[in-house]
NUTITI-890002 format. One record per residue (C-alpha): x, y, z; residue in one letter. Coordinates in steps of 0.02 Angstrom, whole numbers. Example, Ala and Ser with C-alpha at 12.3 -4.5 7.8 and 13.67 -1.06 7.14 Angstrom:
# residues 2
<atom <615, -225, 390>, 'A'>
<atom <684, -53, 357>, 'S'>
//
This chain:
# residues 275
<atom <4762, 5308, 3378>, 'X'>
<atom <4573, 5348, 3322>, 'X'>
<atom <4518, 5546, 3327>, 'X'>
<atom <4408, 5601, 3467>, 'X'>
<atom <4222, 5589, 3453>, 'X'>
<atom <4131, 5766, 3425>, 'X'>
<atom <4054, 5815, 3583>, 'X'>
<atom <3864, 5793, 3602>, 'X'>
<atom <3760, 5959, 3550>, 'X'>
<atom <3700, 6045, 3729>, 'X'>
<atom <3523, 6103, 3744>, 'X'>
<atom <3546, 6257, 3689>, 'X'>
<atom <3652, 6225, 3538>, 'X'>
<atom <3504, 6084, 3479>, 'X'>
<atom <3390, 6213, 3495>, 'X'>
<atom <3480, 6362, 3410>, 'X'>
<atom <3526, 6221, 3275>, 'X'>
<atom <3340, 6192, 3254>, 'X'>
<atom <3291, 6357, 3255>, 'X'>
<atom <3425, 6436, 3138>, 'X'>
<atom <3480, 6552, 3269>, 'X'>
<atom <3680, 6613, 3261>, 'X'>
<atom <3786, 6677, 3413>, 'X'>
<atom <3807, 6859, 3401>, 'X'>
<atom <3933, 6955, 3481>, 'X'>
<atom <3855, 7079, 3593>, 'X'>
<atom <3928, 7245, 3638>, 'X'>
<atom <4003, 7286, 3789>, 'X'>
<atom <3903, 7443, 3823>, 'X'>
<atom <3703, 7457, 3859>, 'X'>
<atom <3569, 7581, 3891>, 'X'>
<atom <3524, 7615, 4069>, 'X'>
<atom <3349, 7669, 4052>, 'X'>
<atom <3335, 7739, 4226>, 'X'>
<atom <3487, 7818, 4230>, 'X'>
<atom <3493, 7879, 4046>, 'X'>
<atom <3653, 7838, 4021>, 'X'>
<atom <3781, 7701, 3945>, 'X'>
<atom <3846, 7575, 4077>, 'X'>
<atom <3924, 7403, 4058>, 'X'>
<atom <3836, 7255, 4022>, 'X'>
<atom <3926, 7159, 4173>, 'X'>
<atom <4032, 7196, 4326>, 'X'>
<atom <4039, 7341, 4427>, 'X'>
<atom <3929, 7482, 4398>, 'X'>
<atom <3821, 7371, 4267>, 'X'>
<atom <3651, 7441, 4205>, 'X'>
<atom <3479, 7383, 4255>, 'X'>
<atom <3580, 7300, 4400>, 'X'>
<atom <3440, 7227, 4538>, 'X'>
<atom <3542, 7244, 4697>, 'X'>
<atom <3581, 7422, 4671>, 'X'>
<atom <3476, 7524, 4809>, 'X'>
<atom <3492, 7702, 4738>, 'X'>
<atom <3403, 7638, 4591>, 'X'>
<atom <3297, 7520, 4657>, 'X'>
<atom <3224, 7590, 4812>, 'X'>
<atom <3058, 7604, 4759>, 'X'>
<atom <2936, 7468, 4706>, 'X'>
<atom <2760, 7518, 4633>, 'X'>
<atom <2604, 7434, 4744>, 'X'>
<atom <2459, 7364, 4639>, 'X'>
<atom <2320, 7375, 4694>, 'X'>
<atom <2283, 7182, 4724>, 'X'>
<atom <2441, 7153, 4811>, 'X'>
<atom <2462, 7124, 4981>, 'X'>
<atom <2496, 7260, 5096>, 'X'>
<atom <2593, 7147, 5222>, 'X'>
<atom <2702, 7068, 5091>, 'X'>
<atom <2869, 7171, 5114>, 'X'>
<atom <2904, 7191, 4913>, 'X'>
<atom <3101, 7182, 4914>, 'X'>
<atom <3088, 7015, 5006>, 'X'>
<atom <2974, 6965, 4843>, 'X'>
<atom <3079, 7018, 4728>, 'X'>
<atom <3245, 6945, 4822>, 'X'>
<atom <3179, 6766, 4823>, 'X'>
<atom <3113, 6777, 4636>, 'X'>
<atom <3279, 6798, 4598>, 'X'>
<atom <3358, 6650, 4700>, 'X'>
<atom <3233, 6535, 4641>, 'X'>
<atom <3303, 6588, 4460>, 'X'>
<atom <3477, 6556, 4505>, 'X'>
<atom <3424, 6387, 4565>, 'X'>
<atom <3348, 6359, 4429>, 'X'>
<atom <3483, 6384, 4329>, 'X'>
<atom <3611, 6305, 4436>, 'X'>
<atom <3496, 6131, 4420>, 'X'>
<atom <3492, 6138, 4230>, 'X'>
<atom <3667, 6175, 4232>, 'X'>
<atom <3671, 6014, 4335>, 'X'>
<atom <3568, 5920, 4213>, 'X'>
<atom <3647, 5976, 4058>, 'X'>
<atom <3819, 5911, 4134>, 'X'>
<atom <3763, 5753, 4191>, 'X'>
<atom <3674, 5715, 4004>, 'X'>
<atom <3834, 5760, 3920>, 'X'>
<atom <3930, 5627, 4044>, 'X'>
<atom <3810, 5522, 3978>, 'X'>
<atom <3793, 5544, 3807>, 'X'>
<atom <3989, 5536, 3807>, 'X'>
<atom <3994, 5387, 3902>, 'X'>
<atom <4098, 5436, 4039>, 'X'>
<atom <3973, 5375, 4204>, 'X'>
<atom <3978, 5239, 4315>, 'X'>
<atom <3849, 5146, 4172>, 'X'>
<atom <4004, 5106, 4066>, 'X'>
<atom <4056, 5152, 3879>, 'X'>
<atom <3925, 5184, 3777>, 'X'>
<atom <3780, 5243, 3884>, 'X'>
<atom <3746, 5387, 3799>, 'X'>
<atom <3712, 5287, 3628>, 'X'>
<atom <3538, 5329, 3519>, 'X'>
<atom <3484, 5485, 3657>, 'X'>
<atom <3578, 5647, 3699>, 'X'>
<atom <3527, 5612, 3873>, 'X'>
<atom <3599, 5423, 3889>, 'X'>
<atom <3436, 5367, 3994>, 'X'>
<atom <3331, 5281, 3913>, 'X'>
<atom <3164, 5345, 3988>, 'X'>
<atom <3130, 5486, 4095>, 'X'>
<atom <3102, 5382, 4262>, 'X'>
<atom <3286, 5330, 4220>, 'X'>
<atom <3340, 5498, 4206>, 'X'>
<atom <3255, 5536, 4379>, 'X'>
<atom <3304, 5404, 4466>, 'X'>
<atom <3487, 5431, 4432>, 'X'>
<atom <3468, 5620, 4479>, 'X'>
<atom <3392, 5566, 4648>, 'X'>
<atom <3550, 5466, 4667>, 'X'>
<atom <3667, 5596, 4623>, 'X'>
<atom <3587, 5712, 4724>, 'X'>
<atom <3583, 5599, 4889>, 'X'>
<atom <3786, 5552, 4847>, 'X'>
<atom <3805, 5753, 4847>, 'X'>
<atom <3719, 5779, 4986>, 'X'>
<atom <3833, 5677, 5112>, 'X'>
<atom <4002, 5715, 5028>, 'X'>
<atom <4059, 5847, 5124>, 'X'>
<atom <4150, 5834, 5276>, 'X'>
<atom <4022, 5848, 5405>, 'X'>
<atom <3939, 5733, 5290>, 'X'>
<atom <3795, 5877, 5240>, 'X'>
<atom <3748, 5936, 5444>, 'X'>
<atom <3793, 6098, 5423>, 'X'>
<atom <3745, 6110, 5228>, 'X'>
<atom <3601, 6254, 5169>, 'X'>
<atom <3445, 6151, 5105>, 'X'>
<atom <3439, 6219, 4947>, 'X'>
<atom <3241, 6273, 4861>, 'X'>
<atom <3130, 6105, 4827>, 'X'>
<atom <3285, 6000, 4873>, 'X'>
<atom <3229, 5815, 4937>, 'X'>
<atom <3266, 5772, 5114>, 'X'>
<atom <3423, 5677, 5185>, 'X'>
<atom <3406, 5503, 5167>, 'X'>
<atom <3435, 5428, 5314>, 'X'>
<atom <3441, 5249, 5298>, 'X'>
<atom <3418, 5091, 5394>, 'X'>
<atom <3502, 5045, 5547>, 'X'>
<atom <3601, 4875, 5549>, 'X'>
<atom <3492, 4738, 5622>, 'X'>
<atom <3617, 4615, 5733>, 'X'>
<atom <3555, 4458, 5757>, 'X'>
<atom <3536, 4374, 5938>, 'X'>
<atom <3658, 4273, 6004>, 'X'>
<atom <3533, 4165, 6126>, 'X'>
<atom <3390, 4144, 6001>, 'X'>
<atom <3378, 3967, 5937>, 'X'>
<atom <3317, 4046, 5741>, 'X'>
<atom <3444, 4145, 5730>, 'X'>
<atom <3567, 3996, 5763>, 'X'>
<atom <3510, 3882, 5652>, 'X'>
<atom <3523, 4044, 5541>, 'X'>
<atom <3702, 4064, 5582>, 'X'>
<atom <3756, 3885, 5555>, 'X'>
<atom <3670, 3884, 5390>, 'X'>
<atom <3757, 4015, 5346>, 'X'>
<atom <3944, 3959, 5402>, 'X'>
<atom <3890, 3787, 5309>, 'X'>
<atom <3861, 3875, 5154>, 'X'>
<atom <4035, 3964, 5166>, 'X'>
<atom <4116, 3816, 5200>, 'X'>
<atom <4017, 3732, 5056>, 'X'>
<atom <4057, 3873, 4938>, 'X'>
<atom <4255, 3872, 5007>, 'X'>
<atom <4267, 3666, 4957>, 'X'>
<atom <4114, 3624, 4840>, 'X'>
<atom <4147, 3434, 4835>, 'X'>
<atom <4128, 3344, 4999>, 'X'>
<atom <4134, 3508, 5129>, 'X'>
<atom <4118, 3425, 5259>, 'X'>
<atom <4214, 3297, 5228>, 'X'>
<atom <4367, 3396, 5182>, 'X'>
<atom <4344, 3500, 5349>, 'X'>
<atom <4341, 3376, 5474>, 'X'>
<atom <4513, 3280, 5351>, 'X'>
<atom <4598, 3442, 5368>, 'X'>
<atom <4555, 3461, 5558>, 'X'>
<atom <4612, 3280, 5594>, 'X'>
<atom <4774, 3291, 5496>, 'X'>
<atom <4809, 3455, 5585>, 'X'>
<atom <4776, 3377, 5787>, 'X'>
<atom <4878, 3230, 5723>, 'X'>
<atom <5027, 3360, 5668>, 'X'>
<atom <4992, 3471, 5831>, 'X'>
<atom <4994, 3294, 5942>, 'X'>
<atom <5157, 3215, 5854>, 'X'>
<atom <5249, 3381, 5868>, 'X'>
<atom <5216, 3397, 6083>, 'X'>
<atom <5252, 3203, 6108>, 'X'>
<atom <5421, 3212, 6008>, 'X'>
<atom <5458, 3370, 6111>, 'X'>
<atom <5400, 3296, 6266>, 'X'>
<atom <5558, 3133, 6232>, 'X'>
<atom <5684, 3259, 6197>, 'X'>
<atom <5656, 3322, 6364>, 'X'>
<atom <5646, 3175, 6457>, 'X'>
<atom <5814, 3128, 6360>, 'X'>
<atom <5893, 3288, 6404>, 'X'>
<atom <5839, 3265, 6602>, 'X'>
<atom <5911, 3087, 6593>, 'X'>
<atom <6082, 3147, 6542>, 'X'>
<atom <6099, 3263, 6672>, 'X'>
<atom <6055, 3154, 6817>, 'X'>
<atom <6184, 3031, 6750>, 'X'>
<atom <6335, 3169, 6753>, 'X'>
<atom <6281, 3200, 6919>, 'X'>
<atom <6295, 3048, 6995>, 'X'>
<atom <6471, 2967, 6910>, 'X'>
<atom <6587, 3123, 6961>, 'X'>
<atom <6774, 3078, 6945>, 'X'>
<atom <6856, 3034, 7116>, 'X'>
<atom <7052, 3044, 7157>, 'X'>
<atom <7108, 2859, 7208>, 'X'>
<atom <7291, 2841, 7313>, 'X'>
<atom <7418, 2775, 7208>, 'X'>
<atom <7470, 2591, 7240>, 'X'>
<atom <7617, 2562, 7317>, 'X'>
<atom <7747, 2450, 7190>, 'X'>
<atom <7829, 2298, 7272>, 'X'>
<atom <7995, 2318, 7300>, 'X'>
<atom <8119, 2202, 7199>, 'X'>
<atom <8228, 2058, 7308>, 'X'>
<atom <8410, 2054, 7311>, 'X'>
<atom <8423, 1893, 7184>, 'X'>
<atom <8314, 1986, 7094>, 'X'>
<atom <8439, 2122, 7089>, 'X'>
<atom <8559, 2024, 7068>, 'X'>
<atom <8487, 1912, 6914>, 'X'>
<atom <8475, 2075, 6834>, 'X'>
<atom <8636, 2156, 6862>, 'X'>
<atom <8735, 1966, 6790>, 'X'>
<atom <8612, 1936, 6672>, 'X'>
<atom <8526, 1795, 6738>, 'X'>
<atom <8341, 1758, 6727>, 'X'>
<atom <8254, 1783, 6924>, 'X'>
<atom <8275, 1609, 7027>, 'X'>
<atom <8397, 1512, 6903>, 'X'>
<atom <8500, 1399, 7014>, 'X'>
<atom <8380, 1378, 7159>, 'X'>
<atom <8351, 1222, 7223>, 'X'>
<atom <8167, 1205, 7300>, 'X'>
<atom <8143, 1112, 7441>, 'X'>
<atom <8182, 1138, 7629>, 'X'>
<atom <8349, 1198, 7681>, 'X'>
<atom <8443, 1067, 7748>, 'X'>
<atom <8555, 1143, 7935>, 'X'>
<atom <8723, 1057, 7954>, 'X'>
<atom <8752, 1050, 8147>, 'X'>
<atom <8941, 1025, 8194>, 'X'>
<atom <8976, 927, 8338>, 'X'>
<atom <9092, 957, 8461>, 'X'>
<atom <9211, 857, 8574>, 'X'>
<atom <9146, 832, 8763>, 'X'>
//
């Protein structure tokens, strides 16, 4: 794995480079020249501190000043306009080292051949105007209830979304030039073609699928009207022909059913008596 790049020289350290000058570590304790006395250099109780009124509750008046300037007031927004002033090159210096690191939206290497990334300085104000506009809405009420800072550019607002009609003849034509070119992008070769294919093999699918399901119900009516109409009935049982006595007989002696009998009419024998 390769060592880390150095980190890009600040401002400050290019110019304390150029100028020879050293970081010194300063003393905790200062002079307070109005109270004649040693008091820390920050935090509570610090000397020369501007907000404290028992030492600063008097201003001297020149004598081309003007008398209905309230002096505090003066000297309080001096001293926000220096903390802005700060806080934006704070802002710039971070946004040149995200550059000159390569670590922005502008990809790997922006920040080649310039400390700042940019190559000129409308670059470099251009994408300050867009950070400052992305800031501006990213908070949750989207920047309404926000304090304008001092010389901060206005809200951009924006455009509204133009709809287009849905009676006007341009804007038709406009909208089926527009679906053509989708559908031209979607199938390059033959569009058109290939839509109105896919459409007809699709109706011929839908159409095949309602006729075969249209038979099976006709089928399926068919078959129950036929069970309906052929219901099993209960028929008498036929009487069986009784057997005759030579029958009976045959079978008891073992003789076959009318062996022995002569056809022909029966012949009567009448006996005659004496008169």
């Amino acid at each position: 794995k390769p060592l880390p790049k150095p980190r890009p020289l600040t401002r400050w350290e290019k110019f304390a480079q150029e100028k020879g000058i050293v970081k010194k570590k300063r003393s905790k304790m200062v002079w307070d020249e109005q109270m004649q006395q040693w008091a820390p250099r920050y935090g509570y109780g610090r000397a020369n501190n501007p907000n404290d009124r028992e030492k600063d509750w008097l201003v001297e008046v020149k004598p081309g000043d003007d008398p209905n300037v309230d002096p505090f007031e003066t000297k309080a927004e001096a001293r926000r306009e220096r903390l802005n002033k700060q806080k934006r090159q704070e802002e710039r210096n971070r946004l040149e080292a995200a550059h000159a690191a390569g670590l922005t939206s502008r990809g790997a290497g922006a920040g080649m051949g310039k400390v700042s990334g940019l190559s000129s300085a409308s670059d470099r104000k251009s994408y300050l105007n867009q950070a400052i506009a992305a800031t501006q809405l990213s908070t949750a009420s989207v920047g309404r209830f926000d304090k304008r800072l001092e010389h901060e550019p206005s809200k951009g607002r924006g455009k509204r979304q133009q709809y287009a009609s849905a009676t006007d003849q341009q804007h038709l034509k406009a909208d089926k030039e527009r679906a053509t070119s989708v559908v031209s992008r979607m199938f390059p070769e033959g569009a058109m073609a290939k839509s109105a294919a896919i459409s007809a093999d699709k109706a011929e699918k839908v159409a095949r699928l309602a006729e075969e399901s249209s038979n099976r119900q006709k089928k399926l009516a068919k078959n129950a009207a036929k069970t309906k109409k052929v219901a099993p009935s209960k028929a008498a049982p036929s009487k069986a022909a009784k057997p005759s006595l030579g029958a009976k007989a045959s079978a008891k002696g073992g003789r076959k059913p009318g062996a022995g009998v002569k056809k022909g009419k029966p012949k009567t024998s009448i006996k005659r008596g004496k008169k």
